[in-house]
N, C-alpha and C positions, 0 to 999 in steps of 0.2 A: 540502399533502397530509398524512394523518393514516392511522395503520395503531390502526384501532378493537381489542378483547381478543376480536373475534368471528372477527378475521383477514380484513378487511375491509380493503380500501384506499379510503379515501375522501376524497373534494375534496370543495367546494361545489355540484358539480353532476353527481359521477361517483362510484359505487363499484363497486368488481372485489372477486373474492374474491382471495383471498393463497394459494400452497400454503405449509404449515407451514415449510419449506423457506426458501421468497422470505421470510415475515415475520419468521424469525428475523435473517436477516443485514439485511431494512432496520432493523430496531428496533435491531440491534448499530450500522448503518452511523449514525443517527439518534444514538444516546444520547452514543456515546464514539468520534466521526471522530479522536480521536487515538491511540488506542490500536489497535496493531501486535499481532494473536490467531494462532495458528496457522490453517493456510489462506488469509492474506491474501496481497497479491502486494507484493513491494516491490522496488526495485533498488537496485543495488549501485552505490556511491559509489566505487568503488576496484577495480582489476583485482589478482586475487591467479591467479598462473598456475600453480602448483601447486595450486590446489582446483578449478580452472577457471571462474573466478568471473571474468566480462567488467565493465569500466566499463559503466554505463547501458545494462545489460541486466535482463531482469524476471526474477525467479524467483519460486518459490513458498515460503513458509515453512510446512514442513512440521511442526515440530516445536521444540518451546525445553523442554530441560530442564539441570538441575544436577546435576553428578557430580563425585562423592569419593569417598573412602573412609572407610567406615561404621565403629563401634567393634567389630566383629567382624573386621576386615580385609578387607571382600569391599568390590567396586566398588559402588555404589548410584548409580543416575539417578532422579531425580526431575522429573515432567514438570511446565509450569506451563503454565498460561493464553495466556498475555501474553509479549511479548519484554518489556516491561519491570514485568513482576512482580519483587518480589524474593525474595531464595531462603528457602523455607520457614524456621521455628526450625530443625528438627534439620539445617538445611543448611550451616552455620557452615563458610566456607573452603570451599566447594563451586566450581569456576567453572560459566558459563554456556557452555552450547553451544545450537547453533544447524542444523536440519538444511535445505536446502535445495536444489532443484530445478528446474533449465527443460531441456525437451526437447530440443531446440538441443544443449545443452554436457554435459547429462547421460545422455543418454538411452541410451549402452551401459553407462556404469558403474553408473548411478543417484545418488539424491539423495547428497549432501556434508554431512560435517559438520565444520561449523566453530567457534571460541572465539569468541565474542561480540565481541572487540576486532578479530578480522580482516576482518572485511568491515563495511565502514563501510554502515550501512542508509542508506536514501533511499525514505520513501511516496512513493505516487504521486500523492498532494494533492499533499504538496512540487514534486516534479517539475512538476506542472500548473500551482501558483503562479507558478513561475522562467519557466515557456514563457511565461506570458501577461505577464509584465515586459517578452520582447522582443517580444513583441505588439503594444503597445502604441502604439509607433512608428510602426509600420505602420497601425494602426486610425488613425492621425492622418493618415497624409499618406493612404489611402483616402480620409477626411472631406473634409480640403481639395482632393482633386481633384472629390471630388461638388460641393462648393460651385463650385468655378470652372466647372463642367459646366451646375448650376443655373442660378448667374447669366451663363451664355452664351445657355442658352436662353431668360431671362427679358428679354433685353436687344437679341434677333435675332444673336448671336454665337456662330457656331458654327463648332467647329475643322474 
């Protein structure tokens, strides 16, 4: 499938129109599936029970910017792109923070922020990859019971 500049989706034998909306996040989803932008969902590697941040739960990355203090003495945040953009030139010594949200665990205090180092991130490709490793097993012995199933019916053998 191909997403045409007319905002088109289209296959070899089908095309839909796209709302501006859908075609930007498949073209994002399409160019760079590793790169982690604000708005995406990822989960959390590690329980931290003071930010209320659960093992292998989803949330939302709302926001990644760097904050220091500026040559004037005032706080300055600086938002980026990207969880792992790096911090602008004038951001020398700045850390990374990280704002974050799931309904579930935030949803009286609201979104969390946290330092970059505290919550171990986890995409949910990643996640998807690890599932389908213990998958895998399973899709095997599925196979070998279809096989024995097959050759019972091919042979007048039936359980």
């Amino acid at each position: 499938m191909l997403i045409s500049e007319s905002g088109m989706l289209a296959s070899s034998s089908l095309s839909l129109p796209c709302s501006g909306h859908a075609l930007r996040r498949a073209r994002r989803a399409i160019q760079s599936s590793m790169v982690i932008s604000t708005g995406d969902n990822i989960i959390a590697g590690n329980d931290v029970p003071g930010l209320g941040i659960a093992r292998a739960q989803g949330y939302e990355l709302q926001r990644v910017y760097y904050q220091g203090v500026a040559a004037n003495g005032t706080v300055e945040k600086v938002d980026v792109d990207f969880l792992e953009a790096a911090a602008p030139a004038q951001c020398a010594g700045y850390c990374k923070y990280l704002i974050l949200y799931n309904a579930r665990y935030h949803g009286e205090s609201g979104p969390i922020v946290a330092k970059e180092g505290e919550v171990q991130i986890v995409t949910v490709k990643d996640e998807i990859a690890d599932s389908a490793w213990l998958a895998l097993p399973g899709l095997i012995w599925v196979w070998l019971a279809w096989s024995i199933y097959q050759y019972g019916e091919r042979t007048g053998f039936i359980f």
